[in-house]
N, C-alpha and C positions, 0 to 999 in steps of 0.2 A: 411446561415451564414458560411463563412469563419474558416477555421482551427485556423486561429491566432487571428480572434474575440472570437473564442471559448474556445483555449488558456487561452485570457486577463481574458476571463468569469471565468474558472475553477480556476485558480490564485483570483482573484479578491474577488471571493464569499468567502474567508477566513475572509476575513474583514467582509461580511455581516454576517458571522455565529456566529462573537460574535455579534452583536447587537439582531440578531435574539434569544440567550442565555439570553439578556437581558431583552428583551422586553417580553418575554414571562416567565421569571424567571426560567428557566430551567438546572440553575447550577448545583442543584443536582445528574443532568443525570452524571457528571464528576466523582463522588466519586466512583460509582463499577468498571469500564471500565479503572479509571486511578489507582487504586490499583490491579487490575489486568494484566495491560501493564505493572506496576513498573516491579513486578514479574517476569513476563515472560520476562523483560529486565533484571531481575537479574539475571537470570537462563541462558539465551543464554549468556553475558558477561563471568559469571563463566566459561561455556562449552566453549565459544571462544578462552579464553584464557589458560585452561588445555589443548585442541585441539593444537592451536596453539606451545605451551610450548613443549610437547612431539612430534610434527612434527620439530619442531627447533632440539631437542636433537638429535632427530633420524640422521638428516641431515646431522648435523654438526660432530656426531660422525661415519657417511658411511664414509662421505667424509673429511677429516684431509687439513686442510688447515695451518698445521703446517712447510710445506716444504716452505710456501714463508714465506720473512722477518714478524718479528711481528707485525708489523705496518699494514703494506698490508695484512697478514692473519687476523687481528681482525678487516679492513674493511670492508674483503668480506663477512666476519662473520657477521658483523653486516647489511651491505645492506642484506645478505639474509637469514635474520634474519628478516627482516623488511618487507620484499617481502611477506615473508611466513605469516607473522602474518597481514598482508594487506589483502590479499586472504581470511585467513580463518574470518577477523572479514570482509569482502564483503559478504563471503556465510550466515557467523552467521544473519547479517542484512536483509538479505532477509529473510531466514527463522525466525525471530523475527515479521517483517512485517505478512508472513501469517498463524500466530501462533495467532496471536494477531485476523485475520481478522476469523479463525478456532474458536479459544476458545468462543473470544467476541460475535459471532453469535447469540445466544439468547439474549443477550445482545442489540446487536444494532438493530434488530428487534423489541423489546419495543421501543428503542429509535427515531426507524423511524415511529413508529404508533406514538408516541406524536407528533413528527414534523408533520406526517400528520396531526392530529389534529386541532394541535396549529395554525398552516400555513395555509394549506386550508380548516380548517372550518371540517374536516370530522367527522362524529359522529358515522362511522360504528366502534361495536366493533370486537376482534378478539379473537373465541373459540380458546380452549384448541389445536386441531387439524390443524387449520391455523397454531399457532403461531409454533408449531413443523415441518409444513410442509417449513415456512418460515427460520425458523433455516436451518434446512436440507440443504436449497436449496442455502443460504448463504455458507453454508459451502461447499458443492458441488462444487458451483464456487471457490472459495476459492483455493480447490483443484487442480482442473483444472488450472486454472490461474499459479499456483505456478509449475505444471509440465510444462506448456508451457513459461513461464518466463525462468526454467532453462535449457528446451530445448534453446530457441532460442540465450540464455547468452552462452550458453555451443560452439551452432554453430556462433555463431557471433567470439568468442575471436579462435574457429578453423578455422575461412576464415582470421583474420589477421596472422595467422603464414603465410599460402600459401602466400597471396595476403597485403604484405608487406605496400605499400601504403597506404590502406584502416584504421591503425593503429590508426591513430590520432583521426579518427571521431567515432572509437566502443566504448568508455566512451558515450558521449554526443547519439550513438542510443540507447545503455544499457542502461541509465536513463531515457527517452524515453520511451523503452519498457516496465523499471518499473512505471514508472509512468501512463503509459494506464493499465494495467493488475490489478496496486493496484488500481485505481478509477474507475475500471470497476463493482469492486465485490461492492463497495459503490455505485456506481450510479444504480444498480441494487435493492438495497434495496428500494432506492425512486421509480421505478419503478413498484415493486411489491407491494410496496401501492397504484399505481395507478388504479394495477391491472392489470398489462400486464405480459405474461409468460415470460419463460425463453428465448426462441426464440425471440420472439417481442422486450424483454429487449435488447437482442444481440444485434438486427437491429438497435434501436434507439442510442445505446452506439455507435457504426459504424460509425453512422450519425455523432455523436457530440464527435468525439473521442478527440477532442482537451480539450472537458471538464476533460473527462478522465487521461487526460495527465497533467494538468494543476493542477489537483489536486492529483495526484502520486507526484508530484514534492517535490508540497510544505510540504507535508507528509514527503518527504524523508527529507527536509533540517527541518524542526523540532525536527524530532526525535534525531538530530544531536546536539539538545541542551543539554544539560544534565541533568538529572533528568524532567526538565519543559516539555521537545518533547516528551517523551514516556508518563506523567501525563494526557496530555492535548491534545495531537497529535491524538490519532482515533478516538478520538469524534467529535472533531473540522472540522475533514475531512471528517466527515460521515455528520456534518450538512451543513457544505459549501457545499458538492456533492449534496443536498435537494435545498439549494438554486440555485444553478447553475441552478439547470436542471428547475426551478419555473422561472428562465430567458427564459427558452427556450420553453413555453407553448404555444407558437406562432407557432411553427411548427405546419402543420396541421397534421401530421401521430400522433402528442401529444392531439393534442385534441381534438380527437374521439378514446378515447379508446376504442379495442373490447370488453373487460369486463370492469365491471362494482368493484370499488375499493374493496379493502379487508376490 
């Protein structure tokens, strides 16, 4: 399967994920997860915007733009005024993203044992030990993903200062690259119901990164709604990522797990 079949799939599976909420009456799972995204969306907003606030004042009182006309100095004031507080709510939002995928972690590992359930039928329960093993391991990646996101954000927007050209198309790879990295650590939970490790999970996310990506997207432009995308946004994403990848069972490295599910 094709990048851009897989794409359509990780996109797509948003629509199955409410019905799959419906059909299986799993609303519930929204009320901890989406009181806990409010929060942690209230908290990075507050910090975004004292952050941002005190980088403006600092700026704008180094640097006195009171020598050009009034007009022109309360322009340039305010594009970088605007510039600045652009940046910092960019960084705030990624790090809101994997705060959210950190905290919720025990969280969504209940969440992905019911969809395993509910979905395919599974009846194995998970001790005490599993379920901490599986937090952990969420979290882990979570980690990881989120220093290698701001490496490669960090090296990406330093090759367009060199390499001038390149300029137009670092928005559209930055979203791109968040979008594989946030549906990487979700498509890992369904995998780790399935039973496969962490390496194996790697491998198979590799394989079908377009899922990955496909579903970082639509995360991003959710959350972008206000109040409803951070409510409803990392549940939604975590069970589209369960569906998606229940599209792709047809691969044969998927179906012959070497262990056997959690």
């Amino acid at each position: 399967m094709n990048v851009g079949v897989q794409l359509f799939l990780g996109i797509s599976s948003y629509i199955r994920a409410f019905r799959i909420l419906d059909k299986y009456n799993l609303w519930s799972i929204l009320i901890l997860p989406a009181i806990l995204s409010l929060c942690i969306a209230i908290v990075v907003v507050v910090l975004a915007w004292i952050t941002s606030e005190d980088i403006v004042i600092y700026v704008t009182d180094r640097y006195s733009f009171t020598d050009y006309d009034s007009n022109i100095g309360n322009m340039i004031t305010f594009i970088i005024s605007l510039l600045i507080r652009g940046m910092v709510l960019f960084l705030y939002i990624k790090l809101y993203r994997y705060l959210v995928l950190i905290i919720l972690s025990p969280v969504f590992v209940n969440i992905a044992r019911l969809l395993h359930k509910n979905i395919d039928g599974a009846s194995e329960k998970m001790n005490i030990w599993s379920y901490c093993f599986c937090s952990f391991r969420g979290i882990g990646i979570s980690i990881r993903n989120f220093i290698l996101e701001l490496f490669f954000t960090a090296l990406l927007l330093f090759l367009s200062i060199i390499i001038i050209w390149i300029l137009p198309v670092i928005p559209a790879i930055i979203l791109i690259l968040e979008g594989y990295f946030f549906g990487m650590v979700l498509m890992d939970y369904a995998y780790e119901m399935d039973g496969f490790t962490v390496i194996e999970s790697r491998k198979l996310i590799r394989k079908n990164a377009g899922i990955a990506i496909g579903n970082g997207l639509i995360f991003n432009l959710i959350i972008l709604i206000p109040v409803i995308g951070v409510v409803i946004g990392p549940v939604l994403a975590l069970v589209s990522a369960r569906v998606a990848i229940d599209e792709m069972k047809n691969v044969k490295f998927y179906v012959n797990p070497i262990h056997k599910p959690i």
